[in-house]
C-alpha positions in Angstrom: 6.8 15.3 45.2 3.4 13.9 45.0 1.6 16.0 46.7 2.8 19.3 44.6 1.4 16.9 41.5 -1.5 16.4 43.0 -1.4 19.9 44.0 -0.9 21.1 40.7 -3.2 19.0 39.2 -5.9 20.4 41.6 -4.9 24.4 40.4 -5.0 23.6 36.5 -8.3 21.7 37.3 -9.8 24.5 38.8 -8.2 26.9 35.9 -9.7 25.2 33.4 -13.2 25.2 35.3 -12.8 29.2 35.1 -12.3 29.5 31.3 -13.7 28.5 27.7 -11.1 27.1 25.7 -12.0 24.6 22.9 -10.6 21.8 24.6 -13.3 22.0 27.2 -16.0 20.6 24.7 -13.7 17.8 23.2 -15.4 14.1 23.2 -13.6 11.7 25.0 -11.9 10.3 21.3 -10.0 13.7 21.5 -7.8 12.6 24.7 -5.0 10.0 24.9 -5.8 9.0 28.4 -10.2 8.0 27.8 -9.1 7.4 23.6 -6.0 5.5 24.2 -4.6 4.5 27.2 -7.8 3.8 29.0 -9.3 1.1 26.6 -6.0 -0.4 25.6 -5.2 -1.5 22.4 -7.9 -4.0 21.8 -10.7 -1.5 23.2 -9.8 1.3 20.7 -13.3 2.1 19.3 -14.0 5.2 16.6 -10.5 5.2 15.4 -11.7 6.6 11.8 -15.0 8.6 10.4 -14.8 7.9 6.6 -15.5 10.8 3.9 -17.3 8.0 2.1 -18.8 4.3 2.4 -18.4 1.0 0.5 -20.8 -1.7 -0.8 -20.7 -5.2 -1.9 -22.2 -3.3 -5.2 -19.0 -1.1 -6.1 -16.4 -2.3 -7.9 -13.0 -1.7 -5.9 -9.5 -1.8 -7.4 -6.6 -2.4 -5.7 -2.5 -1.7 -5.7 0.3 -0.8 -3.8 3.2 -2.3 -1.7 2.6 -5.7 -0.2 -0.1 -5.0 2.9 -2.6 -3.9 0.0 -2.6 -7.5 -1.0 -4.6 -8.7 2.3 -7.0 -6.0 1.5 -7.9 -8.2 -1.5 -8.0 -11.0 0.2 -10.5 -9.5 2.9 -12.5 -8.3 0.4 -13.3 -11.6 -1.4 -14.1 -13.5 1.5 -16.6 -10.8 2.7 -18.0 -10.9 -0.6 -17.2 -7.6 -2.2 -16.7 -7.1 -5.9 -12.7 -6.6 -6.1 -11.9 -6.3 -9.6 -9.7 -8.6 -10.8 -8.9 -7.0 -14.4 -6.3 -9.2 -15.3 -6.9 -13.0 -14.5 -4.8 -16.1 -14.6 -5.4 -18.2 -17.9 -8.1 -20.5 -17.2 -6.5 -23.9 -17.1 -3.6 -22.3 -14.7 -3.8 -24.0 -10.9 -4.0 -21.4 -8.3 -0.6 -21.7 -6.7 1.0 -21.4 -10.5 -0.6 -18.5 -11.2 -0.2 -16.7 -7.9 3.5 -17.5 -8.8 3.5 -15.4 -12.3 1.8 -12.5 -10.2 -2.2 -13.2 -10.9 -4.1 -12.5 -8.6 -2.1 -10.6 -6.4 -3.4 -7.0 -7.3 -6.3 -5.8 -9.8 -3.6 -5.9 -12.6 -0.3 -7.9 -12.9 1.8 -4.7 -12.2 3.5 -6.6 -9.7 4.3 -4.3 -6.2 4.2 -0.5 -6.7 6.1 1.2 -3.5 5.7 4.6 -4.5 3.7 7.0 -5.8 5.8 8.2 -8.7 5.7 4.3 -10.0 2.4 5.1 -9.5 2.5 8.1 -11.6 4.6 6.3 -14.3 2.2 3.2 -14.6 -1.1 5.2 -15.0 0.8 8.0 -17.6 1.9 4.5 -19.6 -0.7 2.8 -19.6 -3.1 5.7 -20.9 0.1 6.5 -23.6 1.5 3.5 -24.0 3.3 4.7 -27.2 5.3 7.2 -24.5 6.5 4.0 -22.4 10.8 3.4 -21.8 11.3 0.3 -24.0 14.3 -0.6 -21.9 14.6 -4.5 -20.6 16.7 -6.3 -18.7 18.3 -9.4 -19.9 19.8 -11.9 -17.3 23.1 -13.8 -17.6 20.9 -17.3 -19.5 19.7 -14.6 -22.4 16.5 -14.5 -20.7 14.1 -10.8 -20.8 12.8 -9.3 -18.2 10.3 -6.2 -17.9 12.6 -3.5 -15.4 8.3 -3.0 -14.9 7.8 -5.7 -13.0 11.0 -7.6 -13.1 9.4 -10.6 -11.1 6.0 -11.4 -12.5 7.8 -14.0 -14.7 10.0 -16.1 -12.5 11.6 -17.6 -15.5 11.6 -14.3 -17.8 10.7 -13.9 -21.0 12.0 -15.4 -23.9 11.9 -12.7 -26.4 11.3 -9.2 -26.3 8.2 -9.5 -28.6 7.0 -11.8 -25.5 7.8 -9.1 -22.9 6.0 -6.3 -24.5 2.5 -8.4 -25.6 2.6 -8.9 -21.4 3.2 -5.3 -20.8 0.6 -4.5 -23.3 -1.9 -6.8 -21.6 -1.3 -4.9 -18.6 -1.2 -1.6 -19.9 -4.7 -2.7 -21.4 -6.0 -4.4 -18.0 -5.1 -1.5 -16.0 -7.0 1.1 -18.4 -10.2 -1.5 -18.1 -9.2 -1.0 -14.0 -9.3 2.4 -13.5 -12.2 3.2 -15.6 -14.5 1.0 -14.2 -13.9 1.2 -10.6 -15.4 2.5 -8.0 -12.9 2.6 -5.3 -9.3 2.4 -5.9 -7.3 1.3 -2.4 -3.5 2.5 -2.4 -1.1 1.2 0.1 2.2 3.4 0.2 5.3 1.4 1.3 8.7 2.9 0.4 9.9 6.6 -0.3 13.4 5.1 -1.8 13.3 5.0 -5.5 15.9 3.4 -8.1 15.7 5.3 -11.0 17.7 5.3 -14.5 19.5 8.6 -14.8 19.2 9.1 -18.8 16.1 8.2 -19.2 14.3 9.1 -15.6 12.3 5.5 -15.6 11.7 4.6 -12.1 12.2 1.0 -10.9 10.3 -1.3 -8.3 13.6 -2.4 -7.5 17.0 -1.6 -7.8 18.7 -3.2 -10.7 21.0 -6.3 -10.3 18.3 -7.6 -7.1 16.0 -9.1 -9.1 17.2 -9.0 -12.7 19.1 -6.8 -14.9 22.9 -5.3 -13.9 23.5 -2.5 -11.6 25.5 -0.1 -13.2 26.7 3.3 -10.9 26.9 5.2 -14.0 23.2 5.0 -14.9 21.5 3.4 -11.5 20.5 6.0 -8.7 18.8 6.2 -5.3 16.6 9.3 -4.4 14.7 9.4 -1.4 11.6 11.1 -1.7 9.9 13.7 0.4 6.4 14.5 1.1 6.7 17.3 -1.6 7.4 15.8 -4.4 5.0 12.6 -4.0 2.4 15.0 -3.2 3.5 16.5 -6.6 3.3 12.8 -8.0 -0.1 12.4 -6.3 -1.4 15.6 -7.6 -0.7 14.1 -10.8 -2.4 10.9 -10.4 -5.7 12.3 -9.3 -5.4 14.8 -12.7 -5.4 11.8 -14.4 -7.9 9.8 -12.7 -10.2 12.5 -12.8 -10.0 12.6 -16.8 -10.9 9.0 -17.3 -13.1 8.0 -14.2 -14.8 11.2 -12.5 -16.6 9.7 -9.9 -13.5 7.4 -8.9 -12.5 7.6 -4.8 -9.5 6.3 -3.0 -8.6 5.3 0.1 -5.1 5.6 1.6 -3.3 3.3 4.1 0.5 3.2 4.6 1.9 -0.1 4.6 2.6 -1.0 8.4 5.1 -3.3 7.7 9.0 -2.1 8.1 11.7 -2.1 5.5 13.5 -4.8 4.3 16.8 -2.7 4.0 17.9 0.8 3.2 20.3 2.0 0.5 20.5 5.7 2.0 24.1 6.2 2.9 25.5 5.6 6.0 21.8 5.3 7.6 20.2 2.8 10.3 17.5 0.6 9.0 15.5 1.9 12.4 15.8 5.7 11.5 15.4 4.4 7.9 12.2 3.4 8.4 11.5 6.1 11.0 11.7 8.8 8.2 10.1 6.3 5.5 6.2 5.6 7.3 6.3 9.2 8.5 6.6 10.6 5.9 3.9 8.4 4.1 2.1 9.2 7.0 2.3 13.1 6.3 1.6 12.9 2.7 -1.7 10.4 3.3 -2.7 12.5 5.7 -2.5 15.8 3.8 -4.1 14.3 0.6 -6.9 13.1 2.5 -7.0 16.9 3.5 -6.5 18.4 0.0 -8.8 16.0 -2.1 -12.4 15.5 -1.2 -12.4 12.1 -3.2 -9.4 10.9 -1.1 -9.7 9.1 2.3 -6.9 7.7 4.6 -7.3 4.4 6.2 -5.1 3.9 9.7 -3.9 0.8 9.3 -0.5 1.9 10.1 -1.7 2.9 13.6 -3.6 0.1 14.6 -0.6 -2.4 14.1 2.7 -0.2 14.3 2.3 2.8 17.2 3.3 2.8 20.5 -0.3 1.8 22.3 0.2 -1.4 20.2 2.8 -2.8 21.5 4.0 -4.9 19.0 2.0 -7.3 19.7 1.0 -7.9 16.0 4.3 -8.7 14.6 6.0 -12.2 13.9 9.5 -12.6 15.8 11.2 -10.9 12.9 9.7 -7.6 14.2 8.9 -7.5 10.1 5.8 -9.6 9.3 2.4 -9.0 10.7 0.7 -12.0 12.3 -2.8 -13.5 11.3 -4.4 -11.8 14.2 -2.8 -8.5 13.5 -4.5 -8.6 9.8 -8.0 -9.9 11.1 -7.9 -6.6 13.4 -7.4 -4.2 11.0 -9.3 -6.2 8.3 -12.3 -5.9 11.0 -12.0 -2.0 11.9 -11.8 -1.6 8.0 -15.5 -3.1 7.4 -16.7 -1.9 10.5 -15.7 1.8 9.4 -16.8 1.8 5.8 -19.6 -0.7 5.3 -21.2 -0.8 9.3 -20.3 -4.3 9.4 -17.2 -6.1 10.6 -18.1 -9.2 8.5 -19.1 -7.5 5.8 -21.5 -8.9 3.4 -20.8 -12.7 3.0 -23.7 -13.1 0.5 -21.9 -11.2 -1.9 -20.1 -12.1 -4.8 -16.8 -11.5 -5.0 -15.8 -14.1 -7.6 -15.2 -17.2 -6.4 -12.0 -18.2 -8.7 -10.1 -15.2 -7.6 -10.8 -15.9 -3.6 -9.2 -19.2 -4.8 -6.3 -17.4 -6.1 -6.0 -14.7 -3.9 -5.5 -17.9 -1.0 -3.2 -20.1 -3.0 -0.3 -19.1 -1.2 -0.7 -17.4 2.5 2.6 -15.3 2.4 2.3 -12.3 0.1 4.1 -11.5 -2.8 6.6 -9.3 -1.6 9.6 -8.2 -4.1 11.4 -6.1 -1.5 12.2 -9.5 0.9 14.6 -10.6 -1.7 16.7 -8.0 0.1 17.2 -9.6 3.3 19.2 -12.7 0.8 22.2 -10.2 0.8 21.4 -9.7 4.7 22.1 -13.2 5.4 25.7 -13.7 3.3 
């Protein structure tokens, strides 16, 4: 058997010799075996050629599902100017105000999994007069924003309250967009919990983290890459009215689902069909949309060649080492430098924030509480 492989091997070598064929001219980065399986995963080297460069100078937003939130935090401590439009009150200690959501992402949005929350936040923010007034209120009487139903751990007291926040936000997140530079967008999740009179999407699906669920007006859809690229079409329209010159850069969060509400399906094929098909529409915008540019974060900590060597024991969180690697292959591929620039200024009362607290803010773990009853 081995010597018809290796006789084999010997007739398409000498087949190829004879013909042109484009694959004859590839660089070694183009083949598994010298790209991948050669170096291992700790030797992988030119993993990404970026359609555009970052410096300590630009001013670089950021939002998404919980992995963008170490993007932040890497971008402080190398001294780059993340924009932190929205700051704690000054007087509030770090931890506190990592605990009402400051600090966490450019804005107090809170997590947004999808791009059609995305979609829903820029289109509200811009019009905030065209923004669902609906709010939750909890069993104690207290509000909360079906928004961002967990950026006030004790919710709100009246609605008054709720909307100056959202308000603030809206207004924060207008000052965001418009003066960035760089916006950095992790996509996590392609289930959304949506009302079905109104349409309003939800972070979260109502009765998790506030609110009541009600089967009447609460639905699941689970999206597919043409209708966020729809969603994303729509966002860039909109970026492009208010900030031009405004690029973004695309990872897919590499960290797996909590749990999965689509009937009757494993949590493993849930998330199966969920990153590849963030994948696919991350990829293709980065194909579409000169001003777009996908990060592979997803592949350095979640493929095959990796091993999971980079995740905790709950196969769910990724360990300190895991973010320092793709922290370092992220400067190294769009500033030259793997440190970065540590003589920056990044603002050193939001690297204080940003490290109150080493776990991130994560709203979808509060799923795994109805795992464990």
């Amino acid at each position: 058997m081995t010597k018809v492989h290796a006789g084999r091997k010997k007739d398409l070598a000498a087949l190829s010799a004879s013909e042109s064929n484009p694959y004859a001219q590839l660089p070694p980065r183009q083949f598994w075996r010298s790209a991948v399986a050669e170096p291992g995963p700790l030797g992988l080297r030119d993993l990404h050629r970026p359609a555009f460069r970052i410096s300590p100078r630009d001013h670089i937003i950021t939002a998404g599902s919980c992995f963008a939130q170490r993007l932040s935090q890497a971008l402080l401590r190398r001294g780059y100017a993340w924009l932190d439009a929205e700051p704690a009150p000054p007087m509030m200690r770090p931890e506190t105000a990592r605990r009402y959501n400051y600090g966490v992402f450019s804005t107090r949005t809170g997590n947004i999994y999808t791009v059609a929350l995305l979609r829903q936040w820029l289109e509200w923010a811009f019009a905030p007069r065209t923004a669902n007034p609906e709010i939750w209120q909890d069993a104690d009487g207290r509000l909360r924003d079906p928004l961002r139903p967990a950026i006030e751990p004790e919710g709100f007291e009246t609605p008054a309250a709720l909307q100056t926040a959202r308000a603030r936000t809206f207004a924060a997140l207008r000052r965001a967009v418009r003066k960035a530079d760089v916006f950095i967008f992790t996509l996590g999740l392609t289930e959304l919990w949506y009302n079905r009179d109104s349409g309003m999407g939800y972070p979260m699906c109502p009765g998790t983290q506030g609110g009541r669920f009600d089967p009447e007006r609460h639905a699941m859809k689970n999206l597919f890459c043409d209708s966020i690229l729809r969603d994303f079409e729509a966002v860039l329209a909109l970026l492009e009215k208010v900030n031009p010159g405004l690029k973004l850069i695309l990872t897919v969060s590499p960290v797996p689902l909590t749990a999965t509400a689509a009937p009757d399906c494993h949590a493993l094929v849930a998330n199966t069909y969920t990153k590849s098909t963030l994948r696919a529409v991350a990829g293709e915008a980065a194909r579409r949309w000169p001003q777009v540019d996908y990060f592979p974060s997803y592949e350095m900590i979640a493929t095959p060649p990796m091993r999971g060597m980079f995740y905790t024991p709950n196969l769910r969180n990724i360990a300190p080492e895991g973010v320092e690697f793709v922290m370092k292959a992220f400067f190294d591929c769009y500033t030259g430098s793997a440190e970065g620039d540590a003589a920056g200024d990044g603002g050193a009362s939001a690297l204080r924030l940003a490290e109150a607290g080493d776990e991130l803010v994560c709203d979808e773990m509060i799923l795994d509480f109805y795992n464990a009853r």
